[in-house]
N, C-alpha and C positions, 0 to 999 in steps of 0.2 A: 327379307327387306326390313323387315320390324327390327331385327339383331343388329342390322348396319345401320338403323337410324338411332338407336339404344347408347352406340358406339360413338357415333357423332355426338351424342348430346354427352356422354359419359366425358367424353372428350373437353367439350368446350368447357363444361362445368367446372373438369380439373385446371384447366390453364384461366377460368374467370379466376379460382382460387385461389391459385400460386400467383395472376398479375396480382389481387387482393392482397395476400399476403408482401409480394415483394414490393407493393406501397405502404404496406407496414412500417413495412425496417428502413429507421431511421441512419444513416453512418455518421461518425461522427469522432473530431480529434479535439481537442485539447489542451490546454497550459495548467500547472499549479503551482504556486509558490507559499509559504507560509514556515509558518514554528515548528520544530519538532521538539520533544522530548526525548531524549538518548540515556539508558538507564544499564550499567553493569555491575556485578556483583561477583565476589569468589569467596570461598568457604574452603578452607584448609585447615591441616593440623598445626601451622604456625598463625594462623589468626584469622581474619576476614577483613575483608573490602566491599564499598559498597560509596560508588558513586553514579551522580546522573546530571542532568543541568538540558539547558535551552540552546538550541542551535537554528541557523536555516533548513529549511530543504526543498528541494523542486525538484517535477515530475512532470514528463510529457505522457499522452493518455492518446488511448486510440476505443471506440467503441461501436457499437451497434443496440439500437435502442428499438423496441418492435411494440408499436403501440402506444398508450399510457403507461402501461403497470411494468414492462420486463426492460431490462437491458445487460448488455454483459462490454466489460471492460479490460481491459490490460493496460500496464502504465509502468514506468520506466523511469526511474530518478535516483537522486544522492541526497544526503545530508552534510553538513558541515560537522567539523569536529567538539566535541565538549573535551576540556583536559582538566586534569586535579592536583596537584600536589599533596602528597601523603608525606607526611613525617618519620624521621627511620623506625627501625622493625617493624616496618606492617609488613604481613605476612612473610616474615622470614629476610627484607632487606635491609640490611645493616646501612645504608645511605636510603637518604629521602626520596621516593620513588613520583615520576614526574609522567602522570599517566595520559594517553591521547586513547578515546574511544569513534566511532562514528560509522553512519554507515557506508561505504564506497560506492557502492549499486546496489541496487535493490528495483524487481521485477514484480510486479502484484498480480494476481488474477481473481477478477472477481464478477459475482453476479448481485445486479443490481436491480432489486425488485422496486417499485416506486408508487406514490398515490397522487393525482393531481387534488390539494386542499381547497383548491379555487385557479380559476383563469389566469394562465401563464405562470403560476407559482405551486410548485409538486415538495413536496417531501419524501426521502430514499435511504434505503440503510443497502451497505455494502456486508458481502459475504463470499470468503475466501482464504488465497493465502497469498503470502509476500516471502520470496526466494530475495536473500538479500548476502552479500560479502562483510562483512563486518569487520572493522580496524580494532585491536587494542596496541597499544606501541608504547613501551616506556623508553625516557631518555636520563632517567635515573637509578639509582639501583641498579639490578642486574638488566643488561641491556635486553630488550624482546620486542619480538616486534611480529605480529599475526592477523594474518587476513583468512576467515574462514566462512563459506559457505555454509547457511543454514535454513531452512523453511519453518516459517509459524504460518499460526492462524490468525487470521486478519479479520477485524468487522466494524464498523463505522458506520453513521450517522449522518444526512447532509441537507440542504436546505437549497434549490435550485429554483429560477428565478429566469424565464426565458424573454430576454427584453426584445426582439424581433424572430420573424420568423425564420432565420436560421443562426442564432445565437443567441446565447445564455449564460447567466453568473450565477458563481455556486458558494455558498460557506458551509466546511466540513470538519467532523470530528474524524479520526482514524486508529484504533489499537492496530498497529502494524504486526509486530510483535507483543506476546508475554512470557514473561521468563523460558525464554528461548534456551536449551543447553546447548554451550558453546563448547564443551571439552577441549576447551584450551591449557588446562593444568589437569597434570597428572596425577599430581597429589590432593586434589580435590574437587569442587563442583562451580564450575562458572555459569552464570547465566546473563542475558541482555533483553531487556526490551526499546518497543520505539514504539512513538505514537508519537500524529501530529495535527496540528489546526490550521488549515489551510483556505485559500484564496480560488476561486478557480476560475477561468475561462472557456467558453465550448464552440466550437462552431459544425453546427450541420450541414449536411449533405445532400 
């Protein structure tokens, strides 16, 4: 009798803890729109390249937040294009080379630990990475044009701001990418980064 009333309480205990738990977790989707910065480079035996500039980008976001302090996120977005014009011979092209960078997609995964500073306003740094397609395309020079799959590490910084109870606005820093290797040339070493300062929107669940 003792062992089956042991059981029952064993019992309740775990399901007070997991209903506990499961009013933890917060669900939660989405908006971002802001700046990015879009940065590429190459290093050859006929010379080097090295351009970057200011674009859009937007991203939808999907998450689960457990608590004050933890949450974990995914999010899903593009950037707009940055282009350059380079004057001839850079790296080896005898006409003025007319360069398009950007990201196409780009998937982030991150864990997002967080501190409330005060009532309805938290401060949060992100940690993870960002699987992203990446455009380079010239329409001068020797014609090229490549979209390649690549993963960095990703971490960032933000400032969230919950103006009822189930939505919130955010301002965020992001290193998306840093000197990501693209091995787009064979004859020597390309790399990309991205990072951006963004606007955001949230709403709970």
């Amino acid at each position: 009798m003792k062992k089956v009333c042991f059981g029952i309480l064993a019992l309740c205990f775990l399901g007070s803890a997991t209903t506990a738990a499961a009013a933890e977790l917060k669900p939660y989707l989405g908006l971002g729109v802001g700046s990015f910065n879009v940065k590429y480079s190459e290093r050859t035996p006929l010379g080097n390249l090295d351009m970057s500039g200011e674009t859009w980008g937007a991203f939808l976001k999907g998450g689960v937040q457990y608590g004050d302090y933890v949450g974990m996120e995914l999010r899903a977005g593009t950037t707009g294009n940055v282009s350059s014009l380079f004057p001839p011979n850079t790296i080896g092209n005898a006409a003025p080379l007319d360069l398009k960078i950007g990201s196409e997609y780009q998937l982030s995964y991150l864990f997002k630990p967080q501190y409330p500073v005060k009532e309805r306003l938290s401060v949060y740094a992100l940690l993870g990475g960002t699987m992203a397609k990446f455009l380079t395309k010239s329409s001068g020079g020797v014609q090229q044009s490549a979209s390649t799959w690549k993963t960095g590490f990703t971490y960032g910084l933000g400032l969230e701001y919950q103006f009822r109870l189930n939505g919130s606005l955010a301002i965020e820093w992001v290193q998306y990418w840093t000197d990501v290797d693209m091995a787009i040339t064979n004859a020597g070493r390309s790399k990309a980064s991205i990072r951006g300062a963004s606007l955001l929107v949230n709403k709970f669940f």
